[in-house]
N, C-alpha and C positions, 0 to 999 in steps of 0.2 A: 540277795534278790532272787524272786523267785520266775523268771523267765524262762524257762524250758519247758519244752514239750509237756511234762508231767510236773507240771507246778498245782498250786491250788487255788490262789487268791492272790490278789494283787491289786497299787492302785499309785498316779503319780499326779503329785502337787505340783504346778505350774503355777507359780506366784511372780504374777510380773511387781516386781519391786527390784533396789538395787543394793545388796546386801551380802556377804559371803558368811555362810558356816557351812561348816561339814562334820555331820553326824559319821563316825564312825563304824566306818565302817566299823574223816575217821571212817577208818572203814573194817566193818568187823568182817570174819567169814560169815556164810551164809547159813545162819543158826536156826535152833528151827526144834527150839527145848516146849515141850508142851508143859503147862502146869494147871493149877485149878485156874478157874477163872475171878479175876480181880474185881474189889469193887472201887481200885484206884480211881481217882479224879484225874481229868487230862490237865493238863500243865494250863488251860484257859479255857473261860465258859463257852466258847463255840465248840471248843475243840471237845469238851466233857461230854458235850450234848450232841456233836457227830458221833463219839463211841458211843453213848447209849443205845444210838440210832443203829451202828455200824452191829454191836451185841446183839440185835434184836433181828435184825436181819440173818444175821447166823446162826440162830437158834430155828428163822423159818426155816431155813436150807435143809433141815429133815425130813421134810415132808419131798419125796422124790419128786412127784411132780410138777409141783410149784418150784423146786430146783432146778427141772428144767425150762420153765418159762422164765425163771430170771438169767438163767445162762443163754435162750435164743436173745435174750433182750440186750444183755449184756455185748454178744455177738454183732448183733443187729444196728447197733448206734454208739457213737463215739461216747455220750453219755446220753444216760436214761432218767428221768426225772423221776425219784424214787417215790416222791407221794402220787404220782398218776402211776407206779406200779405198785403199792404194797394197795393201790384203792383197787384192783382187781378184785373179781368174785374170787378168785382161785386162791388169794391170798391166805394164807394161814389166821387163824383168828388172833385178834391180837396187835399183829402187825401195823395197819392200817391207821387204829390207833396212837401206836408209839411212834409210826412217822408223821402223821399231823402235830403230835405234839410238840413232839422233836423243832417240826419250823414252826409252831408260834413261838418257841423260847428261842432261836435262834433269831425272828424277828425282833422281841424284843432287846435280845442282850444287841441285836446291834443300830439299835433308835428307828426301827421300819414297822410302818402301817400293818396290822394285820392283813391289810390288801395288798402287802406285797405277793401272799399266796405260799405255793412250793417255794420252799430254797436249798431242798437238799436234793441232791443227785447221786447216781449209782454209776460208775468207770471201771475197766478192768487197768490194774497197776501201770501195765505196759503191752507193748503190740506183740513182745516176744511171748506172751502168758495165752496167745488166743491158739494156736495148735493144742496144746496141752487141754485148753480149755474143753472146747472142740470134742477132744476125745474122750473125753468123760474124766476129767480130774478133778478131786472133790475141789473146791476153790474155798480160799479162808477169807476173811471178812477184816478190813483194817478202815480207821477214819485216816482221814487224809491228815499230815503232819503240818501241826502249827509251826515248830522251830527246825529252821535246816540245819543247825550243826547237831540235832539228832543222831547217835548213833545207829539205835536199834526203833525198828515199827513192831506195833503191840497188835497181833490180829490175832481173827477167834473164830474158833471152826462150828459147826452144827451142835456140838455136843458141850457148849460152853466151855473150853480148852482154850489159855491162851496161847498162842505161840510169838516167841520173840524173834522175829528176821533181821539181816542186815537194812539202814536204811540208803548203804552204797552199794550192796550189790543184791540186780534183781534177780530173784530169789524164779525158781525154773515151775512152783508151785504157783496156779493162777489166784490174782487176791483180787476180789472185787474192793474197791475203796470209795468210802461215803465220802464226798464230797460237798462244796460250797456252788449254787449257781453262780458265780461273782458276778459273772454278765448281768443278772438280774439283780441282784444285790447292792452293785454299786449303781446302775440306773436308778433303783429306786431310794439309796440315800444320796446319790447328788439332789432327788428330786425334792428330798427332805432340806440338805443344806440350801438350796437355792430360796429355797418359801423362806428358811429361816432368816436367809442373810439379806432376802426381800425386805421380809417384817422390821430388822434392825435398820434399814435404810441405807445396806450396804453395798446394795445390785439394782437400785431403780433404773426403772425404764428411762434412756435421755433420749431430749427431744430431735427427731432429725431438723438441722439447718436449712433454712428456705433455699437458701441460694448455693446449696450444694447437690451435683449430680452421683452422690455415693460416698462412701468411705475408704479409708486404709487401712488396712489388716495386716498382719505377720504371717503369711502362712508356713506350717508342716511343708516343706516337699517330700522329706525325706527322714527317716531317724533310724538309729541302729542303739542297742546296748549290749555290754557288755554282760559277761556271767560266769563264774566258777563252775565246778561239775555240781550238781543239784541232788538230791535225792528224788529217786523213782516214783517216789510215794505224792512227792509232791504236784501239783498240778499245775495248770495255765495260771499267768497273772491275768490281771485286770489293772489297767491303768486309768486316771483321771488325772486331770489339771482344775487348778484352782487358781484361777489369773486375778491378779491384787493390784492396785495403785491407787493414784489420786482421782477421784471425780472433779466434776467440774462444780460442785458444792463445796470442796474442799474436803474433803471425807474420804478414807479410803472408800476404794472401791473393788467389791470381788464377784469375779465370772469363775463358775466351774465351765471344765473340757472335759468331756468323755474320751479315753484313748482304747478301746475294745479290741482293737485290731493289735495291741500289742503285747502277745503270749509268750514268743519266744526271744530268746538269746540270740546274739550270733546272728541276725536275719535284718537285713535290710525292708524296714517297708516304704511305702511310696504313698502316704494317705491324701496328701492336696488339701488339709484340714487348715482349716482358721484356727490360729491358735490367740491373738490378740485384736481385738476391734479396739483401733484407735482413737474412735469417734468417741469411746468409752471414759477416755481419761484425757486430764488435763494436760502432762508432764510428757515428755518424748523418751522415758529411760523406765525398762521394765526388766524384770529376772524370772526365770524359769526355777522351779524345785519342781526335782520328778522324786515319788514316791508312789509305795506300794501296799496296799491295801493288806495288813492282815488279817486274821479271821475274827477277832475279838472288835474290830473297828465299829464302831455306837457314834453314828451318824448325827443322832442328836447332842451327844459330848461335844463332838465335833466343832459342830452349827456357834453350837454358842461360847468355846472357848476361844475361837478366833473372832466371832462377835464380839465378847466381852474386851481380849486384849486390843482388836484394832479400831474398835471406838474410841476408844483414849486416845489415839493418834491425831493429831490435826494437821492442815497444811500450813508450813509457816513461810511461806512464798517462795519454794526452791522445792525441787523434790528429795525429797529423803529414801532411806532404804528400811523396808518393813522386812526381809526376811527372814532376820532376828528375833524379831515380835511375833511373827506367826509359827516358825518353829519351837519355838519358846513356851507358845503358847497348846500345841500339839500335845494333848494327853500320855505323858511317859509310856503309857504299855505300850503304844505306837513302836516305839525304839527295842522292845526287850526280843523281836526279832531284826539282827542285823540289816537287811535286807528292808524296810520298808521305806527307807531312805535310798535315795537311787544315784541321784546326781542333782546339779545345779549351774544353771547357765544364768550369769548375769549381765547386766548394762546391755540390754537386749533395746532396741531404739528400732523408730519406724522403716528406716531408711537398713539395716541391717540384711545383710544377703548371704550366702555361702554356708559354707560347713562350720556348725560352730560346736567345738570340744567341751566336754561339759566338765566344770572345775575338780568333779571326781575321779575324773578319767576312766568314768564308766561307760561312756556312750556319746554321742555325739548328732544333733539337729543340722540337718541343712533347712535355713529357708530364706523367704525372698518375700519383697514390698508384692501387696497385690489390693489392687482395687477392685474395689464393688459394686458396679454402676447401679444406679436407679433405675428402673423400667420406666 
């Protein structure tokens, strides 16, 4: 799971159904061998298509000048959105190009609108690389890492040179690393899944009850997870929920949750989020799957492989547990990083309060009954 400070992507399924699986869940010196440079493919098409992006960016770094508007910029902001900076005048010729294109292929491999826009960003590796920076160190160029039991990051200097680093320990040379926006990323394919899971007749609008003054929800008070030490290279998660049950059609029914606010490990947050509208479903008993987005995630795969499998489901007058069918149903390359399976809390009910342990023993929700009055 990639929950630490310097994660890169991230995303958690929230399937209220009532169901148990669990998906299953090195450190070199600090290397630093130059060779020609590769025209290896990354281990997955987001990740092939940030190197491209990450190469080209290090071949501008020649140009002194333009080197140092990427280093104030770099300075200047936690992350920088690299297609509003390689579209500067100043930018090398060239550039400009390769990072537009860089995100429509990046939109497309992951089912998003060409209106998603930018989705690649520019970060320095770590907080300890900005001194060095600062003072004039040529800095190397790495895409952010899809798989964290990664050994070694592959980054590339001005002069097309690759150099191989530790991906445990951070390396005292500053690396700018191309990155995913997830925050934009995953807003804009929940925004996808929810049209789709619309269109299948699996998120209709229900009608509010004349003679009720509101609803009851489940809310977030609180949530914490857990996390192993991470690689540097890696960046912030990005979390989501996907809340699932019975409608009152008899159909399942699924809500996405945006979780944004949840990047690191180890940290208590406090969001006061709705995470179930009970008005929503017919059944009193719902389950939690937290997952985590990785970089190759294709939002439109998505939409309709949990479409496909949870229309075949019907209500046969008791509630049933779907979290089998919907993990089931989750496109394998989802799994080929440990980490995007998170945890699962099940037999989640209206009436449910307190800290509840999540069956991974990765993390653990507190939350409480909360009503919604009508104005």
């Amino acid at each position: 799971m990639h929950l630490t400070a310097t994660r890169r992507t991230a995303i958690a399924l929230a399937l209220t159904a009532a169901s148990a699986l669990t998906v299953q869940g090195l450190a070199l010196p600090a290397a630093h061998a130059s060779t020609p440079a590769s025209d290896t493919p990354a281990t997955s098409t987001v990740g092939s298509i940030e190197a491209g992006a990450a190469r080209s960016l290090a071949a501008s770094l020649a140009d002194p000048t333009w080197g140092a508007q990427v280093r104030t910029a770099a300075l200047g902001s936690r992350q920088v959105d690299l297609g509003a900076l390689a579209g500067r005048t100043a930018a090398p010729a060239g550039l400009n190009a390769a990072v537009s294109g860089a995100d429509r292929r990046i939109a497309a491999a992951k089912g998003l609108p060409s209106a998603a826009g930018s989705l690649l960003r520019l970060r320095l590796g770590a907080a300890s690389m900005r001194g060095a920076l600062a003072a004039g160190a040529e800095p190397l160029v790495a895409a952010a890492a899809d798989d964290d039991a990664a050994a070694t990051v592959t980054a590339y200097d001005s002069a097309g040179r690759v150099h191989t680093l530790s991906s445990r320990q951070t390396p005292s040379r500053p690396v700018y690393v191309v990155d995913l926006d997830v925050t934009k990323a995953v807003s804009a394919g929940l925004a996808q899944v929810n049209k789709a899971f619309t269109k299948a007749g699996l998120s209709a609008p229900v009608a509010a009850k004349a003679d009720t003054a509101g609803f009851w929800t489940t809310r977030v008070d609180s949530v914490y997870l857990n996390d192993d030490e991470e690689p540097w290279i890696l960046g912030d998660a990005e979390i989501f929920s996907i809340v699932s049950g019975f409608g009152f059609d008899g159909k399942v029914r699924v809500d996405t949750v945006d979780m944004p606010y949840l990047d690191n490990d180890h940290t208590t947050y406090y969001p006061n989020q709705i995470l179930v509208n009970w008005s929503n479903y017919k059944y009193n008993l719902a389950d939690v799957v937290m997952m985590e987005d990785d970089g190759d995630t294709n939002y439109a795969d998505l939409a309709k492989a949990l479409a496909d499998a949870l229309l075949t489901i019907t209500d046969q007058g008791a509630y049933i547990p779907l979290v089998d069918a919907i993990l089931a149903a989750i496109p394998s390359s989802w799994y080929t990083n440990d980490a995007d399976y998170v945890d699962s809390w099940y037999t989640l009910a209206r009436s449910s309060t307190g800290r509840l342990n999540g069956a991974r023993g990765n993390g653990w929700l507190s939350v409480s009954p909360y009503f919604v009055q009508q104005f």
